[in-house]
C-alpha positions as MATLAB code, in Angstrom:
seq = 'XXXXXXXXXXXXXXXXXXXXXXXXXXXXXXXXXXXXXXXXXXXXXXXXXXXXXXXXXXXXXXXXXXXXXXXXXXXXXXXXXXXXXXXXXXXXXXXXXXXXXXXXXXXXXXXXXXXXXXXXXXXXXXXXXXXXXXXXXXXXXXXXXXXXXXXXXXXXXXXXXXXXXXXXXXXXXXXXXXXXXXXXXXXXXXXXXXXXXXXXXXXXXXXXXXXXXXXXXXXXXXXXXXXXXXXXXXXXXXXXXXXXXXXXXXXXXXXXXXXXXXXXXXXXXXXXXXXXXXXXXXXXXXXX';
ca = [
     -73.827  131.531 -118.342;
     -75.516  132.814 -121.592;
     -72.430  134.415 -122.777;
     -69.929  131.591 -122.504;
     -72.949  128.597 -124.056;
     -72.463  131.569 -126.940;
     -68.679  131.431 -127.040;
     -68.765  127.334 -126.985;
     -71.228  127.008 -129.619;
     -69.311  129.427 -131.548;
     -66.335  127.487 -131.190;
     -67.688  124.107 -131.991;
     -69.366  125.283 -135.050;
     -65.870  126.931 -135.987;
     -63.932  123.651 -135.871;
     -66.496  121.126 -136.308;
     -67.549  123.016 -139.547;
     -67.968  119.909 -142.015;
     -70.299  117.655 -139.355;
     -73.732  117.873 -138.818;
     -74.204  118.514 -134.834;
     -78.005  117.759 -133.171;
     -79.902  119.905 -130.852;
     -78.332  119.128 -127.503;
     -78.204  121.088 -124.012;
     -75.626  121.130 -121.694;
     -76.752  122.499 -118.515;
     -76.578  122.615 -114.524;
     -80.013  121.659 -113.867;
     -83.641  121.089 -115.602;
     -86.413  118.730 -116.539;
     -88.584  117.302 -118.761;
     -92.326  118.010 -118.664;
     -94.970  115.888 -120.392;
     -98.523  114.836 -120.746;
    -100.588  112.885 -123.247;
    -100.206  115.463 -125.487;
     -97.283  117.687 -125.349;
     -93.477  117.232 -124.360;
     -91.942  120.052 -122.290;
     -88.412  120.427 -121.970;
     -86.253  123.239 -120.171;
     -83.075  124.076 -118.525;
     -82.107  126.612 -115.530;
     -81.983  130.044 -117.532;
     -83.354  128.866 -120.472;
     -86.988  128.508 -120.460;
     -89.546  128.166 -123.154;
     -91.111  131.362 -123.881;
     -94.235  130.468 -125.342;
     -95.745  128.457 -127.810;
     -98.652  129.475 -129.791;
    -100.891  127.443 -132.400;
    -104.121  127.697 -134.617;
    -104.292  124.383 -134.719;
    -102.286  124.102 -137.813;
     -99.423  125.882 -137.847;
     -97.263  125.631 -134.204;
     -94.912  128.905 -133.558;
     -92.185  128.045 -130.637;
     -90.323  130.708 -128.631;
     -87.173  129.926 -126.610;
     -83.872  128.671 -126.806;
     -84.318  124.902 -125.566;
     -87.274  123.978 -127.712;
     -87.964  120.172 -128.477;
     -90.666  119.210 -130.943;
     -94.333  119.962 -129.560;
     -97.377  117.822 -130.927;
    -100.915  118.786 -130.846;
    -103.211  116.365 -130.909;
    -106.879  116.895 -132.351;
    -109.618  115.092 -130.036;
    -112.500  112.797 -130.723;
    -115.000  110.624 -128.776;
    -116.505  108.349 -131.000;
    -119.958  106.304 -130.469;
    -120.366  102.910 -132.118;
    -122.225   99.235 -130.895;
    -121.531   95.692 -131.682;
    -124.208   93.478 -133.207;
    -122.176   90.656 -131.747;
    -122.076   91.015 -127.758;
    -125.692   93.233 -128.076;
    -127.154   89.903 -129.258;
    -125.633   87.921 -126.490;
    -126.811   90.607 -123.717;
    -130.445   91.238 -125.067;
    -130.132   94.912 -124.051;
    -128.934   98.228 -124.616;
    -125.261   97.767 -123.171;
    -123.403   95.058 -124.902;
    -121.930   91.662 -123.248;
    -118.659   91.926 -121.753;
    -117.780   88.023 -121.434;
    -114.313   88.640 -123.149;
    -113.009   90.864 -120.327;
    -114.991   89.121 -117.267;
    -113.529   85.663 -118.626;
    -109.720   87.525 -118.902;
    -109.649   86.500 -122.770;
    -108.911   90.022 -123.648;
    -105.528   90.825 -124.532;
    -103.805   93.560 -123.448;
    -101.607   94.281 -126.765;
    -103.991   95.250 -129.599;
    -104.632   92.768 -132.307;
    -104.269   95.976 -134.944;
    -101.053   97.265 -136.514;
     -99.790   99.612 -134.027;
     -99.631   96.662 -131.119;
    -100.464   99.346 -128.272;
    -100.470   97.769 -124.766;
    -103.146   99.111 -122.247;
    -102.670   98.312 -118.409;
    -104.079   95.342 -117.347;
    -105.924   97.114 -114.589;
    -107.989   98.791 -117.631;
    -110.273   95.738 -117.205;
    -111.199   95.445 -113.838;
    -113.840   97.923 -114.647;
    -117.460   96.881 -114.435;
    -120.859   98.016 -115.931;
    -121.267  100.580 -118.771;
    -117.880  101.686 -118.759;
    -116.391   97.637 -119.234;
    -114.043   97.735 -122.213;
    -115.895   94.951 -124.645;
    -112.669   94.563 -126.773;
    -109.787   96.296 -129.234;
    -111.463   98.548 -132.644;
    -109.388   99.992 -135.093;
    -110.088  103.841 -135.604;
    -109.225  105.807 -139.472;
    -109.089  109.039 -139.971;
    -109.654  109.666 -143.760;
    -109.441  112.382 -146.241;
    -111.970  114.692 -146.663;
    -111.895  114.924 -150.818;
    -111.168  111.307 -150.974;
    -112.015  108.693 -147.972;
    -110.050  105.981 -149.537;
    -107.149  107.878 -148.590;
    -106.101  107.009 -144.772;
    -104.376  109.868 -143.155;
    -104.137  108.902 -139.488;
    -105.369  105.345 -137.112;
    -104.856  104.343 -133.803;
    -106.159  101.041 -131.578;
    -108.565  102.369 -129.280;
    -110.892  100.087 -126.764;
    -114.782   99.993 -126.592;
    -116.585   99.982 -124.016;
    -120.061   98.378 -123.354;
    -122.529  101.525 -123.651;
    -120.507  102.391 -127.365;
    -118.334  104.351 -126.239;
    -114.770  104.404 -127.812;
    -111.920  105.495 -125.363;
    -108.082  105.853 -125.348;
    -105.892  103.205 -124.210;
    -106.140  104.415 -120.610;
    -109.862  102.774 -120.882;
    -111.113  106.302 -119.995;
    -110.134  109.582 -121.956;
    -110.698  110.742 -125.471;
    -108.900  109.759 -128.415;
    -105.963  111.901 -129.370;
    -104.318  111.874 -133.089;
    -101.076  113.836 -134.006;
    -103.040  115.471 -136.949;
    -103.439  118.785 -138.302;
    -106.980  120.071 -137.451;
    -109.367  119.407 -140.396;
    -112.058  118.036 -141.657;
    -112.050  113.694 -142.096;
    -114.255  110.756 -142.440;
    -113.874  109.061 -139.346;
    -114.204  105.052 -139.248;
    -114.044  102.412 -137.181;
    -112.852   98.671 -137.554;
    -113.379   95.567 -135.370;
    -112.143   91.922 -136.295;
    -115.227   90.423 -136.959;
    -117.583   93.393 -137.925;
    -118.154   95.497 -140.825;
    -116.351   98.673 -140.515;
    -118.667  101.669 -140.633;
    -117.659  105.277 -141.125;
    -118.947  108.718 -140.759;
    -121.725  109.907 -143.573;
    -119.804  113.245 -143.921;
    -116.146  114.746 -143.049;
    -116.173  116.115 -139.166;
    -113.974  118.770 -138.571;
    -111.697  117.970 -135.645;
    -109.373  119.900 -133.765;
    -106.919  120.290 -131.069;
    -109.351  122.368 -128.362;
    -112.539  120.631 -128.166;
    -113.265  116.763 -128.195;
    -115.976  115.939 -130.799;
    -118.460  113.074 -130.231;
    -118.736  111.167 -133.572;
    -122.157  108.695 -133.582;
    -121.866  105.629 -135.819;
    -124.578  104.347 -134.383;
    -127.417  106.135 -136.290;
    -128.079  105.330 -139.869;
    -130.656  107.971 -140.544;
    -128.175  110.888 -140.170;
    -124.369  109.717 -139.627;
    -123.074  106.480 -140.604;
    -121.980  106.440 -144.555;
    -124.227  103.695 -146.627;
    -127.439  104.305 -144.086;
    -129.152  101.031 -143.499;
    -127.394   98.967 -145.724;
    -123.702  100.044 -143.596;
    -125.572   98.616 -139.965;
    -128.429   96.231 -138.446;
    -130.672   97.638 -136.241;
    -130.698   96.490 -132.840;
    -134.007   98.448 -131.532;
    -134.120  101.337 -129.062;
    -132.737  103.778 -131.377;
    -129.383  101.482 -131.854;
    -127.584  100.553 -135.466;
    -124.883   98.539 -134.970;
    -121.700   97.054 -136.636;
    -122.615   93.938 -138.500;
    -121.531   90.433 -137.683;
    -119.993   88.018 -139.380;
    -116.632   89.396 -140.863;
    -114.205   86.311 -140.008;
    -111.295   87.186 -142.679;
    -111.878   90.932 -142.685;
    -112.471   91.608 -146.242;
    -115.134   93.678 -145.760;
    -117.638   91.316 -147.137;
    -120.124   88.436 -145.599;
    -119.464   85.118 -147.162;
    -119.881   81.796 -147.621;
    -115.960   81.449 -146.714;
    -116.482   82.796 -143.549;
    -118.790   80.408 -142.642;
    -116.389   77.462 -143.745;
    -113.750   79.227 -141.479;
    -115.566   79.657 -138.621;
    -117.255   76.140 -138.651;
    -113.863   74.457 -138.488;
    -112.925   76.209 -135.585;
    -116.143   75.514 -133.269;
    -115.932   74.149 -130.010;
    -113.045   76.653 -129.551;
    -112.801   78.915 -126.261;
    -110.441   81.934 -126.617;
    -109.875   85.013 -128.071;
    -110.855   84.589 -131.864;
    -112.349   86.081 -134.658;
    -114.508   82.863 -135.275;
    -116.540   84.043 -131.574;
    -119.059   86.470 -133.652;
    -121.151   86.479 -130.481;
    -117.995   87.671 -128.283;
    -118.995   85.565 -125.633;
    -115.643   83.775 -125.441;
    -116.811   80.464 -127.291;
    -117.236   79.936 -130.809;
    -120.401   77.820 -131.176;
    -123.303   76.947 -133.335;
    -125.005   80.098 -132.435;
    -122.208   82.366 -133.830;
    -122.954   80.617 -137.290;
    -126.822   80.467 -137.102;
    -127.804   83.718 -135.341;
    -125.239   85.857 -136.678;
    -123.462   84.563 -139.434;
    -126.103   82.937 -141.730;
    -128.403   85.976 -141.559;
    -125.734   88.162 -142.695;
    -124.209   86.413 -145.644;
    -124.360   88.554 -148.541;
    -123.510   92.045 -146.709;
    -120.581   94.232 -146.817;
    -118.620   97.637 -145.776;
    -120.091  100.243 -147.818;
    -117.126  102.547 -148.077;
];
């Protein structure tokens, strides 16, 4: 079978000399193999032989070889001023998901749908709402290499789209900032590059100021019992508390949805979101 694949290809690239021709298999039988993180294709006879990687560099071996990804792994940490205000404890309000005002397509840039079964879960592991994860470069965080929607849950963990498992980005392994965007929040990012890789999942804590969030203090609010959390009140997303924010979310009060103007995330925008939240926070801003 081997041989005569030879002869045809040989034959083909003979007469079809001048056109450019794709990667494509012709054979009796085969399949395609895949996971969250690789793609594994193969035909009867042809098999890959191995792949190997450092991380960085990928070496194939075989003669039916699609493209392979390896995806470095991170579990970030990070709490919401917003729904911790509204619970009053350590585990943050889930009244978006238990009201089904949660949307299942991401309100970021990539538009990633999750199941809609993802939030039917209950307790620590309820998904709170959509964040916005950057990885950044490790001689200059301004610089954006990587980001992905991910979902939060309600003890600050952030989880892949399957409400459950690890993040996973198609980058090299390295060293990056790592931050984290909601809608209504300051962003807050890691004090110092992490190095991340394909093998191991590192946990990445925003929610200490002393040791890993970049700006300390002035980048969270602290919420007691050893918690710093994202800061309130960021209705336009310009990384800064204003008096415009509070003119936006004013005219939008007595609204009960999904919206940026419901600081408290408890799926009504009210006088509280403004006085509790809001107010106290005017003046503040990302620190990165």
């Amino acid at each position: 079978m081997k041989k005569n694949i030879f002869i045809l290809a040989l034959l083909l690239s003979t007469s079809l000399s001048s056109q450019t021709i794709e990667r494509t298999v012709i054979g009796s039988s085969g399949t395609t193999l895949s996971n969250a993180s690789a793609s594994l294709d193969f035909t009867v006879g042809e098999l890959v032989v191995a792949t190997s990687s450092n991380g960085t560099t990928i070496l194939n071996q075989g003669f039916h070889q699609e493209e392979i990804i390896l995806k470095i792994k991170l579990s970030p940490v990070a709490f919401l001023q917003g729904p911790l205000t509204t619970s009053g404890t350590t585990v943050m309000d889930d009244s978006l998901r238990s009201n089904s005002l949660l949307p299942t397509t991401s309100p970021y840039a990539d538009a990633i749908i999750c199941d809609a079964a993802v939030f039917d879960v209950t307790g620590n592991n309820a998904i709170i709402d959509w964040v916005w994860i950057t990885l950044r470069d490790k001689n200059d965080r301004t610089i954006i290499l990587a980001s992905q929607s991910a979902l939060l849950q309600a003890d600050g963990d952030v989880v892949n789209v399957d409400g459950v498992s690890e993040l996973k980005l198609a980058s090299a392994a390295d060293s990056y900032y790592v931050a984290i965007n909601h809608r209504n929040h300051l962003g807050v990012m890691s004090a110092s590059a992490i190095s991340l890789n394909t093998t191991t999942t590192a946990t990445v804590n925003l929610s200490d100021a002393t040791t890993s969030v970049f700006g300390g203090t002035n980048s969270v609010i602290d919420m007691g019992n050893g918690i710093w959390a994202m800061i309130s009140g960021d209705f336009d997303e310009n990384g800064q508390i204003q008096n415009t924010d509070t003119n936006a979310v004013i005219q939008l009060l007595g609204v009960s949805t999904y919206n940026k103007a419901d600081l408290n995330m408890n799926g009504q925008v009210q006088n509280s979101d403004i006085n509790n939240l809001l107010q106290p926070n005017i003046g503040k801003g990302e620190q990165f």
